[in-house]
N, C-alpha and C positions, 0 to 999 in steps of 0.2 A: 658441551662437547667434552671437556675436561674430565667432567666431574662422571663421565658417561664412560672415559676409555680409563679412568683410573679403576672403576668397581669393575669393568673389564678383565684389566690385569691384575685386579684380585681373585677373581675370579678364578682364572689362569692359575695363579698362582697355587691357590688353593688346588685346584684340582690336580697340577702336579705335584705338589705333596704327599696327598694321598696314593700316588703311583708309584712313592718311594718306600723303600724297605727301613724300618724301624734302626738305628744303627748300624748306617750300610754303612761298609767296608768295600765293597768292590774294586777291584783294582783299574777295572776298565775301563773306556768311556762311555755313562751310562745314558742311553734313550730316553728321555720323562716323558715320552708317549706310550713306552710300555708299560702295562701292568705289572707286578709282582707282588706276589703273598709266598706270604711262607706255604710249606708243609710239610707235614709230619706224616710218617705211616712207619713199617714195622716190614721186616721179611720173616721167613719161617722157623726163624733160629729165635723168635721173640726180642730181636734188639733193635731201637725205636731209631728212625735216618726220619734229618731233615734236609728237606731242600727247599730250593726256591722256583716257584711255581710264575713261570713270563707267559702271559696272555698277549694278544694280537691287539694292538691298539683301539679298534670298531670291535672289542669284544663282547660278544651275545651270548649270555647265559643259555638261551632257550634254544642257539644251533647248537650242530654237533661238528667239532674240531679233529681233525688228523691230529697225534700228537708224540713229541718225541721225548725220552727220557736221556739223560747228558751226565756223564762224566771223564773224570781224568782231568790232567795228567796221573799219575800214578802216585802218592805224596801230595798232590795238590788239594786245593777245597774247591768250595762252590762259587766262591769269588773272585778267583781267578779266571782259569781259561775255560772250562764250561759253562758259568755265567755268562761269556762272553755270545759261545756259541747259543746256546740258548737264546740268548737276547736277538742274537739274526737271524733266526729260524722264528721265532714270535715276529718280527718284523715281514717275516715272509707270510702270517696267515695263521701258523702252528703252534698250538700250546705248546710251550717245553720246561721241564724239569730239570734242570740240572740242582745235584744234588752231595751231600757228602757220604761216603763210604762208612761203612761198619766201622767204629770203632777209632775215627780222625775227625777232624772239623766239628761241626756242630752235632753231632750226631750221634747214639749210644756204644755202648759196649764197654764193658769195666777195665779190663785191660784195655789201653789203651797205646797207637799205634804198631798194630799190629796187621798183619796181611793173612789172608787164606783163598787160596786158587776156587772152593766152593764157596765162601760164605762172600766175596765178594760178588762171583757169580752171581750167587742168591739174588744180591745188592738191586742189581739189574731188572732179573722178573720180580723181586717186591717194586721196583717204584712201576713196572707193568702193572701191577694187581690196582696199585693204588689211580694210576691212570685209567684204568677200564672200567673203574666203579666211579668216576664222575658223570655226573648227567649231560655235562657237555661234551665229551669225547665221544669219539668210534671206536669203540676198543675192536674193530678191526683195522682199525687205521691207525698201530702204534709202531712207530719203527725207533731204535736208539742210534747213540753216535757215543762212541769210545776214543779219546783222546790219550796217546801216548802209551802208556803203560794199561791204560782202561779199554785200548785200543782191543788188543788178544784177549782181553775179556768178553768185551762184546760180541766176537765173533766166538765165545764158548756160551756165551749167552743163547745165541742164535741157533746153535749147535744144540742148545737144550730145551726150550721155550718157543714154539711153534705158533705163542700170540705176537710176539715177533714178526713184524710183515718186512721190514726192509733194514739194513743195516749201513751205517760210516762207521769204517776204521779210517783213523788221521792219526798221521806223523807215529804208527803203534811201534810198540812196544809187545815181542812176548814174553811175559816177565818168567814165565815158567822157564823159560830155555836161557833167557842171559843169568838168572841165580842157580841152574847146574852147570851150565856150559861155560861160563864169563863172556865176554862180549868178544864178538865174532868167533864166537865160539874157540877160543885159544884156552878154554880149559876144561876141554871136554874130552877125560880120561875118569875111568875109575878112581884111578891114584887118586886125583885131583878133589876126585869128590869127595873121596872116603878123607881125607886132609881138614875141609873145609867143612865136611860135617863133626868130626873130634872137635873143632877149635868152636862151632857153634851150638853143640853139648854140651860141651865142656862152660861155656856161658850160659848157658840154660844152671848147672848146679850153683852156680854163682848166685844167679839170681834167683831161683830159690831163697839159699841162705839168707839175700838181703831183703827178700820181699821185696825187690824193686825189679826194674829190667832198665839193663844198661840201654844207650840207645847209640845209632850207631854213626850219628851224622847227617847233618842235610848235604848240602852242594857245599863243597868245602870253601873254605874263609877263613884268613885270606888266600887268594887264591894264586897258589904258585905260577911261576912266569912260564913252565914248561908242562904246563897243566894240556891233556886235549882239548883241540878244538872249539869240539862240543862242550866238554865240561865249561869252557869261558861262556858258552853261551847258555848252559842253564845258571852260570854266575850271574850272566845279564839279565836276565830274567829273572828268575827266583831271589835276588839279594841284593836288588839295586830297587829303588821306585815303580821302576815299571809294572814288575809282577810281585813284591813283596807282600808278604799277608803274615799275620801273627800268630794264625793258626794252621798255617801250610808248613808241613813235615819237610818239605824240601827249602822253604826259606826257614828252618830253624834246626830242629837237632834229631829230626830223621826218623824213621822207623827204630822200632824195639832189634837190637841185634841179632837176635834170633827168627825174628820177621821172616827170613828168607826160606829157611826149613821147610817148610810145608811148599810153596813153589816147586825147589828143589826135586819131588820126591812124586809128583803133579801133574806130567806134561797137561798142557790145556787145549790143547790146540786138534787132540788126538782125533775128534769126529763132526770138524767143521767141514769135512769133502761132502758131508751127508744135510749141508743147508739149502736147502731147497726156495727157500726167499733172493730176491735181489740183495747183494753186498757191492758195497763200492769202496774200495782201497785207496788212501791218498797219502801221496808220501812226499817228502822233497828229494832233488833230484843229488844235492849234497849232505843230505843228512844221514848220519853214524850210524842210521837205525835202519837203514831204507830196506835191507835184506831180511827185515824183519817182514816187512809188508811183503816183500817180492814171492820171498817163500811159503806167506799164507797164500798169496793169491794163488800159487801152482798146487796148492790140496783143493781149493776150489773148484767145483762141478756145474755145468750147466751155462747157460748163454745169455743168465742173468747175472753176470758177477764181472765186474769191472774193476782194475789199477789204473789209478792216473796220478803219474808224477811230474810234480811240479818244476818247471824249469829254474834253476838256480837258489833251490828254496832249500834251508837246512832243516835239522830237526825242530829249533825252534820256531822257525817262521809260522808255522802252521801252528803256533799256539793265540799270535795275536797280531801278526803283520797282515794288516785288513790287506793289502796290496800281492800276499802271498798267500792268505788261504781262499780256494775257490768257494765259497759262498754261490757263486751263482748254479755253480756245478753239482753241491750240494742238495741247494734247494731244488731244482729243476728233479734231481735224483727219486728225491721223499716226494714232489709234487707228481710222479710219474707212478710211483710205486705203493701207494698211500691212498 
């Protein structure tokens, strides 16, 4: 009997190993009954994104899966807080991808940390393209999920990409409007812009000259005592254990200074009234960002498109307090509209 339950939990063992990723990092608590593989593919600009590819525990090569493509926060990688969701969306059923952006994390592009309103877009229907050409998917059944700053992407995603069947924005971010406007909009004047665009030319000829590009800071460190709110809490996140990662722009030294230019100059948001798929808005009920979701959902059309805010949840909760992001709400969402 011994000798019966030891080859057992080698067994076991063995076969959770194989469900781990080669050099995982992950910051979260990770499931050993889900699957994951890397992957590779490419969007139309020819710069090569990896992600990580979570299969549903009983997964059958030979069905065909609903499946979701995950990113965000904005500066974050794959190991962080779309890993995460990934990993509970595969738990529900759903291949997901969560993956890294152009040009951050594991992922190509020569310059490095750098941001653009289309080429991240792109980001989005490339890992759709690479989703619809597996033999286990419906590439009618693809919907994504945009976290934070990835958040207003997705819904410009949606806005452009019609294989697109259902969308989550959480805890979003529209980065186009807080990099010309600042946050709550308190610097949204011409002045203001014409200002902060000299100071970020003006580091553009800099960098030039040095063949390098300044960069502009992750979550600041250490972290002043009369810091906002929120900033303490993408301190707790991104620079303590909990969400720390060595390749996340926001636990280290941030986007390229000039990152924000192309945002600026951008709006993203301009023809999401025209998405004609199901969207669901999730946001917390005290998080710094919440007006960011509020105001998408009122360009939203139609009697498929839902906000629901969380009672007492901040920006960051909804990146990894199982206890504050709906998960059920979610899934229920993609399982209705998929």
């Amino acid at each position: 009997m011994t000798k019966i339950f030891l080859a057992a939990l080698l067994i076991l063992s063995f076969a959770t190993f194989a469900f781990a990723l080669e050099n995982d990092t992950r910051v979260f608590k990770i499931d050993p009954s889900i699957k994951v593989e890397k992957a590779h593919f490419h969007n139309r600009y020819g710069i090569d994104l990896t992600g990580d590819l979570y299969m549903p525990a009983d997964f059958d090569a030979s069905k065909k899966y609903a499946a979701l493509a995950v990113a965000g926060p904005f500066g974050a990688v794959k190991e962080q807080v779309s890993g995460l969701y990934a990993q509970e969306m595969a738990k529900a059923g759903f291949v997901a991808l969560a993956f890294d952006p152009s040009f951050t994390g594991e992922s190509g592009g020569k310059v490095r940390y750098v941001s653009s309103p289309e080429i991240n877009t792109e980001d989005f229907s490339a890992a759709v393209d690479f989703l619809a050409t597996r033999d286990f998917i419906d590439p009618e059944k693809i919907g994504i999920i945009g976290v934070c700053g990835w958040g207003g992407i997705a819904l410009n995603a949606a806005a452009a990409d019609t294989r697109i069947k259902a969308t989550v924005a959480s805890t979003m971010y529209d980065m186009s409007r807080v990099a010309a406007n600042g946050y709550f909009d308190a610097a949204n004047t011409e002045e203001a812009r014409y200002e902060m665009k000299k100071v970020l030319n003006a580091q553009r000829t800099e960098d030039y000259k040095k063949g390098t590009y300044a960069r502009a800071g992750g979550v600041v460190d250490p972290l002043p005592e009369d810091a906002p709110e929120f900033v303490k809490d993408y301190y707790a996140y991104y620079k303590t254990p909990r969400g720390y990662h060595k390749r996340s722009l926001n636990s280290n030294e941030g986007w390229n200074t000039t990152a924000s230019l192309a945002m600026i100059n951008m709006p993203m948001l301009a023809f999401i009234g025209e998405i004609r798929t199901p969207v669901l808005i999730v946001h917390g009920e005290k998080a710094h960002s919440r007006y960011f979701g509020e105001d998408a959902f009122k360009m939203l059309k139609g009697d498929n498109k839902e906000l629901m805010i969380i009672p007492g949840a901040s920006h960051t909760d909804l990146y990894d307090n199982m206890e504050k992001i709906p998960f059920e709400k979610i899934i229920s969402f993609f399982k209705a509209n998929l």
